[in-house]
KESE-99121 format. One record per atom (N, C-alpha, C): atom name; residue in three letters; x, y, z. Coordinates in Angstrom, 2 decimals. Layout:
('CA' 'Ala' (X Y Z))
...
! end
This chain:
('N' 'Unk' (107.06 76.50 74.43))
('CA' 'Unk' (107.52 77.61 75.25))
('C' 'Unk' (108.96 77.32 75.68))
('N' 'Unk' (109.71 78.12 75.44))
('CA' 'Unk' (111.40 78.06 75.99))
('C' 'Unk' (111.35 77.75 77.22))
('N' 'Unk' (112.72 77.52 77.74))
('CA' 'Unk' (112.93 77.30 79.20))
('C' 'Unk' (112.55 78.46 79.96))
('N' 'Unk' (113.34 79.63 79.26))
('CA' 'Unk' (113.38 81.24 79.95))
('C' 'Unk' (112.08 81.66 79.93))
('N' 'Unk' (111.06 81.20 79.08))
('CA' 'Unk' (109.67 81.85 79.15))
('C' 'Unk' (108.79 81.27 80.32))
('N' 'Unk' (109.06 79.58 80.08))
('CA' 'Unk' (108.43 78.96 81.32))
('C' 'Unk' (108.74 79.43 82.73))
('N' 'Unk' (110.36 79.63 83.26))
('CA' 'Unk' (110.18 80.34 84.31))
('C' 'Unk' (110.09 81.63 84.71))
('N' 'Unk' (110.11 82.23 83.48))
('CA' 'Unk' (109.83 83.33 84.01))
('C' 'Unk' (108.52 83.55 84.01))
('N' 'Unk' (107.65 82.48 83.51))
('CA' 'Unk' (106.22 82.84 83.60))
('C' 'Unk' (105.68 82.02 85.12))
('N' 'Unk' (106.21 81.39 85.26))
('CA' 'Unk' (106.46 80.46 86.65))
('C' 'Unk' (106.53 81.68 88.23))
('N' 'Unk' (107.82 82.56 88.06))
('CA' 'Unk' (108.25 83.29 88.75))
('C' 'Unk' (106.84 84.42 88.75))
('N' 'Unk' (106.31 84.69 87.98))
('CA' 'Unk' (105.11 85.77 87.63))
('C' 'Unk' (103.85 84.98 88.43))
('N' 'Unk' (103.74 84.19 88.05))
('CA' 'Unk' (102.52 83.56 88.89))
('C' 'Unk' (102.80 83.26 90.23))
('N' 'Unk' (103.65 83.38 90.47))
('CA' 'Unk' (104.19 83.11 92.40))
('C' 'Unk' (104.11 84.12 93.31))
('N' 'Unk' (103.81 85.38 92.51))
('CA' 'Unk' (103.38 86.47 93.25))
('C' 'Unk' (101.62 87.35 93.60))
('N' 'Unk' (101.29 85.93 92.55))
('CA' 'Unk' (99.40 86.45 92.72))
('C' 'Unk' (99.13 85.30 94.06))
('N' 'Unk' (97.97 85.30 94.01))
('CA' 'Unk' (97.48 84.60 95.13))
('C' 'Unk' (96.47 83.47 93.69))
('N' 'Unk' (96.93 81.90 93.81))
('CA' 'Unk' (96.26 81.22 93.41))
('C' 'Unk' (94.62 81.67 92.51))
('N' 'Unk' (94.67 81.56 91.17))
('CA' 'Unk' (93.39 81.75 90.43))
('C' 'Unk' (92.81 83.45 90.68))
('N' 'Unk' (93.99 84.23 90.86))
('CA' 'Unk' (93.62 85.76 90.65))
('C' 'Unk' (94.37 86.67 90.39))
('N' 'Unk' (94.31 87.65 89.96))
('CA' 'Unk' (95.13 88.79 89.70))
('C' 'Unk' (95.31 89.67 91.14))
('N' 'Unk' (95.20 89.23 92.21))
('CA' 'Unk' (95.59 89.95 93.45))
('C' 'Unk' (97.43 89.46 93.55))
('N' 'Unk' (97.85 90.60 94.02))
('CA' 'Unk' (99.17 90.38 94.25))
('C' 'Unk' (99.32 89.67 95.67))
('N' 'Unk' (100.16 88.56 96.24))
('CA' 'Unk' (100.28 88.17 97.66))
('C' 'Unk' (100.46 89.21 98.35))
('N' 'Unk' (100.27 89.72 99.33))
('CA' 'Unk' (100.61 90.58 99.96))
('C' 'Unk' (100.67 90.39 101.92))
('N' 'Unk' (101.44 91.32 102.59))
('CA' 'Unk' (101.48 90.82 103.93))
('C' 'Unk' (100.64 90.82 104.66))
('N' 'Unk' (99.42 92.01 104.09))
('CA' 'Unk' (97.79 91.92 105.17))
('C' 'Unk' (96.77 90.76 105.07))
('N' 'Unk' (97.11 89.87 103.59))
('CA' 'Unk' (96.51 89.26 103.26))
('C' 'Unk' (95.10 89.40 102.59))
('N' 'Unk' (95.29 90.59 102.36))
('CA' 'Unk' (93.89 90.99 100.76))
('C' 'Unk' (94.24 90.25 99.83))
('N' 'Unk' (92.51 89.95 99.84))
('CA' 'Unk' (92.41 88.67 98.72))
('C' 'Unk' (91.55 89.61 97.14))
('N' 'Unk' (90.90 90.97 97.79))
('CA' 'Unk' (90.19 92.07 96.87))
('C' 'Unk' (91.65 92.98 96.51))
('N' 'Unk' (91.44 93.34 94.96))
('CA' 'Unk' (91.78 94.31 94.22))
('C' 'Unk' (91.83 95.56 94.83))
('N' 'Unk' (90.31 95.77 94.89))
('CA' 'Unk' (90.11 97.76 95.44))
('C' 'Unk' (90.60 97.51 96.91))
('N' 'Unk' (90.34 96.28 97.62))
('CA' 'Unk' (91.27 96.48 99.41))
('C' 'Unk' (92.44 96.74 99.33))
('N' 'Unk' (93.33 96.22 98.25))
('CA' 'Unk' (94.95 96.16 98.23))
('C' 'Unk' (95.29 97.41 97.34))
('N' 'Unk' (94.42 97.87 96.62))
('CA' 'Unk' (94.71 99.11 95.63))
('C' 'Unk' (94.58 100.20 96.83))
('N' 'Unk' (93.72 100.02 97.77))
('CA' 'Unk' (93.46 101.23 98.98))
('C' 'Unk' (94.85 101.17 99.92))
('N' 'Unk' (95.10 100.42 100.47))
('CA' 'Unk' (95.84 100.21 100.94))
('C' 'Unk' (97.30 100.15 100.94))
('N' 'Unk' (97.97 99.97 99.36))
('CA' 'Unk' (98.91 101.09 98.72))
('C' 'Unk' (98.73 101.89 99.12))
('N' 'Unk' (97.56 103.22 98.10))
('CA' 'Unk' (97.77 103.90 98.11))
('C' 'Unk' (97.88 104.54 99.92))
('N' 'Unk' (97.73 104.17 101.03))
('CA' 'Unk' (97.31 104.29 102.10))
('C' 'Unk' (98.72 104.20 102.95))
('N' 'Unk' (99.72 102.85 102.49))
('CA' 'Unk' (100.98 102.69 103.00))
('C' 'Unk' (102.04 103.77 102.46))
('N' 'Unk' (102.04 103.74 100.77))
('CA' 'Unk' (102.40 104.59 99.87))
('C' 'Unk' (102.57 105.96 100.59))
('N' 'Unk' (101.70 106.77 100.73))
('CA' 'Unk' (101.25 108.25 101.22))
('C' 'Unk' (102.04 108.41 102.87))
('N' 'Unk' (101.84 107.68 103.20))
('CA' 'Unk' (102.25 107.33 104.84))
('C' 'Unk' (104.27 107.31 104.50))
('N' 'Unk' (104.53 106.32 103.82))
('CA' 'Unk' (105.85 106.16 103.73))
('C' 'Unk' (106.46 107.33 102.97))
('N' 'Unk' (105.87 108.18 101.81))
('CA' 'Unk' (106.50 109.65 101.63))
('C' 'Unk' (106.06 110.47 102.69))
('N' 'Unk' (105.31 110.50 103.28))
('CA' 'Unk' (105.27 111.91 104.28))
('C' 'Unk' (106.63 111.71 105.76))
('N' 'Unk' (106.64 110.26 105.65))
('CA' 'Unk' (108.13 110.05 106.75))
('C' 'Unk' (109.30 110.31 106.06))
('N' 'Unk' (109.41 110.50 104.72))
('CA' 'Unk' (110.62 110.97 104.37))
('C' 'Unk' (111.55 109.56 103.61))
('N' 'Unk' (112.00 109.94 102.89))
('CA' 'Unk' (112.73 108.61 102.28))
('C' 'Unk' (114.36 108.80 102.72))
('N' 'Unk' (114.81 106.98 102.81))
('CA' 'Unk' (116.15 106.37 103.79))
('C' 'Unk' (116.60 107.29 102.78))
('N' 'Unk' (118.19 107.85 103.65))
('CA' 'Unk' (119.74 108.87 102.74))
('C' 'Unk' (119.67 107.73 101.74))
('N' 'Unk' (119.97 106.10 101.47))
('CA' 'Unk' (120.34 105.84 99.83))
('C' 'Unk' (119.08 106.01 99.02))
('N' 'Unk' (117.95 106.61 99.30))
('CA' 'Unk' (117.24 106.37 98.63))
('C' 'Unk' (117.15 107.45 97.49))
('N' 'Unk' (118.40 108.61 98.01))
('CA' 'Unk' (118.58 109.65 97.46))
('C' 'Unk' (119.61 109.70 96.03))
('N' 'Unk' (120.10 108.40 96.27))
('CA' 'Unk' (121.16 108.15 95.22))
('C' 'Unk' (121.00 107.94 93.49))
('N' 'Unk' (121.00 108.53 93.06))
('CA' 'Unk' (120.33 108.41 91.31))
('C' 'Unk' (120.96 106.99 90.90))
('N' 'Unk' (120.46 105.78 91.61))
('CA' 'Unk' (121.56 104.72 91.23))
('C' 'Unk' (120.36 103.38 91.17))
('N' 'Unk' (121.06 102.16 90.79))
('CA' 'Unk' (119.93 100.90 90.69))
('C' 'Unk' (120.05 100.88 92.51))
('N' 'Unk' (120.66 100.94 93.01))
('CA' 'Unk' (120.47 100.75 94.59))
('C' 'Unk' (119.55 101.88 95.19))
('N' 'Unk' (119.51 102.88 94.81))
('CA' 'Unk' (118.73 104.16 95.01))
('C' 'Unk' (117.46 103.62 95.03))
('N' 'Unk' (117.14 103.24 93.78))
('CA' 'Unk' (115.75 103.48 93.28))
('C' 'Unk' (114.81 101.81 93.39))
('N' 'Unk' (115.55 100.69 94.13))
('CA' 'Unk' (115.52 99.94 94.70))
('C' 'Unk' (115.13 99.86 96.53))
('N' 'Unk' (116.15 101.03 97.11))
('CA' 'Unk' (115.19 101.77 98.22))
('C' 'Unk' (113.91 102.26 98.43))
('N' 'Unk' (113.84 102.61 97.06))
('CA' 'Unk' (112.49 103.98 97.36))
('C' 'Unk' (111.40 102.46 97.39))
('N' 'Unk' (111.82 101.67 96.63))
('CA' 'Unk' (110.58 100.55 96.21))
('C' 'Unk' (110.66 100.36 97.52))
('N' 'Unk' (111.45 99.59 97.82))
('CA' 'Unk' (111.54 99.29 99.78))
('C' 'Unk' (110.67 99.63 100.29))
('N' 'Unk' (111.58 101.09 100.45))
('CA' 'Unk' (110.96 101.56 101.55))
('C' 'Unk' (109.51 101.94 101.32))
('N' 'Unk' (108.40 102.50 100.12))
('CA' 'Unk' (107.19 102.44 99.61))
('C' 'Unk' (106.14 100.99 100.41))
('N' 'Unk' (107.11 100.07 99.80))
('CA' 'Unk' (106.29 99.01 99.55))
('C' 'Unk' (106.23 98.15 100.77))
('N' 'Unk' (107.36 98.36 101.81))
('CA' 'Unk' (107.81 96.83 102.44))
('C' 'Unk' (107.03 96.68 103.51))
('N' 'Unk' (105.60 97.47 103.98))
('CA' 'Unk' (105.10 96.59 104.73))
('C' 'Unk' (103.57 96.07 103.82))
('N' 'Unk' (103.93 95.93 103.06))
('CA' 'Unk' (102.84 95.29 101.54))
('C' 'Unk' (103.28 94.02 101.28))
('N' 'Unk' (104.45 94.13 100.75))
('CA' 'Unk' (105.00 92.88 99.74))
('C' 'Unk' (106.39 92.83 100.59))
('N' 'Unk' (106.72 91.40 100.81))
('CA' 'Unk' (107.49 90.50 101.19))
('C' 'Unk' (108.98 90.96 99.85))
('N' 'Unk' (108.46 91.13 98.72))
('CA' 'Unk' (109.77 91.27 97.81))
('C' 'Unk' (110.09 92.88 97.08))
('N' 'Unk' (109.44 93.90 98.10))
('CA' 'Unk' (109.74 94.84 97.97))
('C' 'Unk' (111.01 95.24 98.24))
('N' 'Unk' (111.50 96.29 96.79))
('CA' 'Unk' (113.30 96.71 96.94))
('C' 'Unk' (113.81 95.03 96.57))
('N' 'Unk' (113.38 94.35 95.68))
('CA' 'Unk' (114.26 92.71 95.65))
('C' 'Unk' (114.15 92.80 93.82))
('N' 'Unk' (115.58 92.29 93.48))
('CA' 'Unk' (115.00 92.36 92.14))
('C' 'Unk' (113.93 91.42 91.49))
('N' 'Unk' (113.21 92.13 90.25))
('CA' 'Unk' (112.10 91.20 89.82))
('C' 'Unk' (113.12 90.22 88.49))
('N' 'Unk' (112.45 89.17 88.67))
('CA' 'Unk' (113.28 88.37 87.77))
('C' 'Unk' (111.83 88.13 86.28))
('N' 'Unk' (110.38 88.70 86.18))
('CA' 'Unk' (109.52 88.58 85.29))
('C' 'Unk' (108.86 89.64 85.01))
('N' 'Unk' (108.47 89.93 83.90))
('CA' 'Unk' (107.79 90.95 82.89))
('C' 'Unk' (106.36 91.01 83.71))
('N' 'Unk' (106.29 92.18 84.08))
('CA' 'Unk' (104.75 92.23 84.55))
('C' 'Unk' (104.56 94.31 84.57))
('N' 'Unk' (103.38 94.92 85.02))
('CA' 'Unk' (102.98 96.37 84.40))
('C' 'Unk' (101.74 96.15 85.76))
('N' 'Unk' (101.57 97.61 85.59))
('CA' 'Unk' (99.87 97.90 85.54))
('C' 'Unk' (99.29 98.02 85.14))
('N' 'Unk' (98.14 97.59 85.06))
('CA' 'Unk' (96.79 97.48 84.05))
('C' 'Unk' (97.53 97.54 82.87))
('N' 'Unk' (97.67 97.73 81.75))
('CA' 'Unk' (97.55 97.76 80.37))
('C' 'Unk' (99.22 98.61 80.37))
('N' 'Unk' (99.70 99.02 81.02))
('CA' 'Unk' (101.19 99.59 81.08))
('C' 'Unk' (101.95 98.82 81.11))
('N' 'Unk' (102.83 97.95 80.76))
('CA' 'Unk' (103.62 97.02 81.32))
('C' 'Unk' (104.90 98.11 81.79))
('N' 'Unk' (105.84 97.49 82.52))
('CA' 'Unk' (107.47 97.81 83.44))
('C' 'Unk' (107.90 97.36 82.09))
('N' 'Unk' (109.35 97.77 82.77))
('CA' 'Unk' (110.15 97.36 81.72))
('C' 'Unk' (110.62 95.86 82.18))
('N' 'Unk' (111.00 95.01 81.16))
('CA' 'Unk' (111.67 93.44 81.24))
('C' 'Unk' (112.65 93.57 82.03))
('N' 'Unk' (112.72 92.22 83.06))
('CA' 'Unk' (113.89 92.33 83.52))
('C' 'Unk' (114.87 92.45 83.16))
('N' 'Unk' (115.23 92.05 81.65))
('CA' 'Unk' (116.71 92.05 81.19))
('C' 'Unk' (116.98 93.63 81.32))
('N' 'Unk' (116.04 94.26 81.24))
('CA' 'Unk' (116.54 95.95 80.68))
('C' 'Unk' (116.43 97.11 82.19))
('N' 'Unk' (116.38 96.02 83.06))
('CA' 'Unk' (116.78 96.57 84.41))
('C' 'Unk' (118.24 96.37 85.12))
('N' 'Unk' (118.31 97.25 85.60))
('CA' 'Unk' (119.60 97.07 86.70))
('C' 'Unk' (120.75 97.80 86.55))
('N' 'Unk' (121.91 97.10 87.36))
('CA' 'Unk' (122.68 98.60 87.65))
('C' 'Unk' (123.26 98.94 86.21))
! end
């Protein structure tokens, strides 16, 4: 395995919680369907308040807000760039290389 694969596979595993596919998160759900509810629960809550003026910006800083502001009382590295390849379920994101401004 390359250097770049090892950490970036390094950096990917630093965001589950030890021996699971749960993401760390700030409530501390250690269940799937608790932290999948609970998105969707923060999620819904944070569009009905309206999203921050840059979040309006068609830009990598824009759309770096919206994650923010969505996510940030979930995840500690919400709105931060991701430096590893990761998706949902069977979707993957795009690679970090093919992100940014």
């Amino acid at each position: 395995m390359s250097d770049r694969k090892a950490a970036e596979r390094a950096a990917f595993e630093r965001v589950f919680y030890p021996d699971s596919r749960v993401l760390v998160n700030e409530l501390g759900l250690r269940d799937a369907a608790s932290l999948d509810a609970a998105e969707r629960l923060f999620t819904a809550t944070r569009i009905e308040e309206g999203m921050p003026a840059r979040a309006s910006e068609p830009t990598y800083a824009g759309f770096k807000a919206i994650h923010h502001h969505l996510f940030q009382g979930l995840y500690a590295w919400a709105g931060q760039d991701r430096t590893y390849t990761t998706g949902r379920g069977p979707t993957p994101f795009a690679p970090p290389e093919q992100i940014g401004p």
